[in-house]
DOMI-904066 format. One record per residue (C-alpha): x, y, z; residue in three letters. Coordinates in steps of 0.001 Angstrom, whole numbers. Each point is the difference from the previous one (the first is absolute). Example, Ala and Ser with C-alpha at 12.3 -4.5 7.8 and 13.67 -1.06 7.14 Angstrom:
% DOMI-904066
+---------+---------+---------+---------+
:       X :       Y :       Z : residuo :
+---------+---------+---------+---------+
:   12300 :   -4500 :    7800 :     ALA :
:    1370 :    3440 :    -660 :     SER :
+---------+---------+---------+---------+
***
This chain:
% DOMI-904066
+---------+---------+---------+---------+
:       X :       Y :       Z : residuo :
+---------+---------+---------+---------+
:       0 :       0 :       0 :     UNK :
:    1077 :    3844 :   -1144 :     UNK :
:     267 :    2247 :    2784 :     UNK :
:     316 :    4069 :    -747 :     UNK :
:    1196 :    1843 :    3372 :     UNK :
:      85 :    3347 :     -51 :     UNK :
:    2102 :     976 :    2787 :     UNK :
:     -40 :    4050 :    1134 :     UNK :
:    3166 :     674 :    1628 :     UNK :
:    -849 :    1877 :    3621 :     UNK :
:     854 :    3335 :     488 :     UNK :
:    4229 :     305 :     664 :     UNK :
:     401 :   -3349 :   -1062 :     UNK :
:    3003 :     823 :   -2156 :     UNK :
:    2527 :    -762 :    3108 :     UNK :
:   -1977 :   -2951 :     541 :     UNK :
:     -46 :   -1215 :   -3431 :     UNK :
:    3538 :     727 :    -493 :     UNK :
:     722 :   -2405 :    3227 :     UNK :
:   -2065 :   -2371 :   -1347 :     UNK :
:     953 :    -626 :   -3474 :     UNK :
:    2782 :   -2054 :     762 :     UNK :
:   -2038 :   -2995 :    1418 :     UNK :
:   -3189 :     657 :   -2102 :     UNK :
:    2202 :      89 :   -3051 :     UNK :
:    1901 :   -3482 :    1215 :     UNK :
:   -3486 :   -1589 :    1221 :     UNK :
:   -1486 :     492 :   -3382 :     UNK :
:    3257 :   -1634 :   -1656 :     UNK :
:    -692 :   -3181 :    2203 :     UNK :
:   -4115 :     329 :   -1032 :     UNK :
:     928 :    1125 :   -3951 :     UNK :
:   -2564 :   -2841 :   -1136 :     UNK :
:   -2947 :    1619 :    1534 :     UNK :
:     302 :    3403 :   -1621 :     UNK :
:   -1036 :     784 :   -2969 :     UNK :
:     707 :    3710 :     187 :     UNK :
:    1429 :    2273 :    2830 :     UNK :
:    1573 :    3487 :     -36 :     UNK :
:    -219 :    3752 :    1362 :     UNK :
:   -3131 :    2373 :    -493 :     UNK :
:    1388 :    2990 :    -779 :     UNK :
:   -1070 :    3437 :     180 :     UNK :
:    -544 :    2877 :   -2615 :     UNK :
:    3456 :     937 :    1181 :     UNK :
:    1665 :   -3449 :     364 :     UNK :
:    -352 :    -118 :    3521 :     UNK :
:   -1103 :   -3798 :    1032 :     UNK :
:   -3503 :      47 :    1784 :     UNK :
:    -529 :   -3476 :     638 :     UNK :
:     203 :   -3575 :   -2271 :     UNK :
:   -2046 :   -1866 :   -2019 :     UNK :
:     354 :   -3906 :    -252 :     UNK :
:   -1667 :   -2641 :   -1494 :     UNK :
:     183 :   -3594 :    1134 :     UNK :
:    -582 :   -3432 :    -911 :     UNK :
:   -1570 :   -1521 :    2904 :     UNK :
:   -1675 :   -3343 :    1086 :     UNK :
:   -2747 :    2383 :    1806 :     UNK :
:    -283 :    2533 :    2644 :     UNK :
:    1202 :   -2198 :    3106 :     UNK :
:    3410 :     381 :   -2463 :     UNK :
:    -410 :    3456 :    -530 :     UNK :
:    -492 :     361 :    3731 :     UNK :
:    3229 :   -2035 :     844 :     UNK :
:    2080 :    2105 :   -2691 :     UNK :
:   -1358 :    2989 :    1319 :     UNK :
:    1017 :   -1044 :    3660 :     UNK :
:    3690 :    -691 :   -1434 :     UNK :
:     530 :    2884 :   -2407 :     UNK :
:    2478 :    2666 :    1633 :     UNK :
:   -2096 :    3197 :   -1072 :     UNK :
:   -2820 :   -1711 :    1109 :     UNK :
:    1515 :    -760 :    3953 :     UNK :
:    1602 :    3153 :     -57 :     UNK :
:   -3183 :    1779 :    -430 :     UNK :
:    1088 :    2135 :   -2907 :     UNK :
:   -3510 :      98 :   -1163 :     UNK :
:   -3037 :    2257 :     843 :     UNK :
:   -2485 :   -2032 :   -2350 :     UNK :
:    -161 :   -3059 :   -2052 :     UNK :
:   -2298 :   -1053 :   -2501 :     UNK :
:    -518 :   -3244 :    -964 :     UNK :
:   -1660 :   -1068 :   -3602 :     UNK :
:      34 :   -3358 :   -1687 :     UNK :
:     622 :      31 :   -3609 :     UNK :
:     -52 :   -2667 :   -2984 :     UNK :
:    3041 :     402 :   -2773 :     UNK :
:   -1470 :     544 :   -3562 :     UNK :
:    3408 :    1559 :   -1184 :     UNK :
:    2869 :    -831 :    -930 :     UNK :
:   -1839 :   -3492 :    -166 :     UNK :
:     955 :   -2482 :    2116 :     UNK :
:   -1529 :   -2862 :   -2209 :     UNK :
:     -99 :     818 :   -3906 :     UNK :
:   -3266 :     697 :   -1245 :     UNK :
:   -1377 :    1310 :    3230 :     UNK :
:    -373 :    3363 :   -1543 :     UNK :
:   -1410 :    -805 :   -3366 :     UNK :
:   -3103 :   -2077 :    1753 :     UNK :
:    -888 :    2333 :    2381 :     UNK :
:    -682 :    2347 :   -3081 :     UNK :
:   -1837 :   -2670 :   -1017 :     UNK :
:   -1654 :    -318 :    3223 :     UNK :
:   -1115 :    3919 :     130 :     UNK :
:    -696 :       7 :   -3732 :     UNK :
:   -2694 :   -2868 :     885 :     UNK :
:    -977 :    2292 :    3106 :     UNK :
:    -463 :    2950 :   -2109 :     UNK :
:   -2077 :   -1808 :   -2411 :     UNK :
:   -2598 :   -1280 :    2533 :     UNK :
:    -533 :    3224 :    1620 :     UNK :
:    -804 :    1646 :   -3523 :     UNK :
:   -2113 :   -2521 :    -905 :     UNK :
+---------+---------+---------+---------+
***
């Protein structure tokens, strides 16, 4: 299962962030598998404001755990954190995917005209 987290750095965090890096950055080299995505949310003018992730998760009881492990996340670099679970349609993880769910919404389209 996707999971999108949106994760707001709190107010000051930059000393906090900058402390943490070094074990975030080497806990997500021993979890690589799970992430499909991860990097800074920047600012207008550069300035990092919090991080967005996405991870490839069993479910939420190993969301939970990875949250419970993940350096930012113990250090309590973040003021809010939204969770979203996605679906990949691209790049396609299977060939074809993309070209039958046109398909699929063509078909969809069709019904609700007629």
């Amino acid at each position: 299962m996707l999971f999108i987290l949106k994760c707001m750095d709190r107010d000051g965090g930059a000393e906090l962030r900058v402390r943490a890096r070094l074990p975030h950055l080497e806990f997500v080299a021993s979890r690589a598998q799970a992430f499909r995505f991860g990097g800074p949310l920047l600012g207008e003018d550069g300035v990092v404001a919090g991080s967005l992730m996405i991870l490839d998760l069993p479910d939420e009881a190993a969301l939970d755990a990875h949250m419970r492990s993940d350096p930012f996340f113990t250090a309590g670099l973040f003021r809010s954190v939204e969770v979203w679970h996605s679906r990949q349609v691209v790049p396609e993880t299977v060939a074809g995917a993309l070209a039958a769910e046109v398909d699929r919404q063509r078909l969809r389209a069709a019904e609700l005209e007629a």
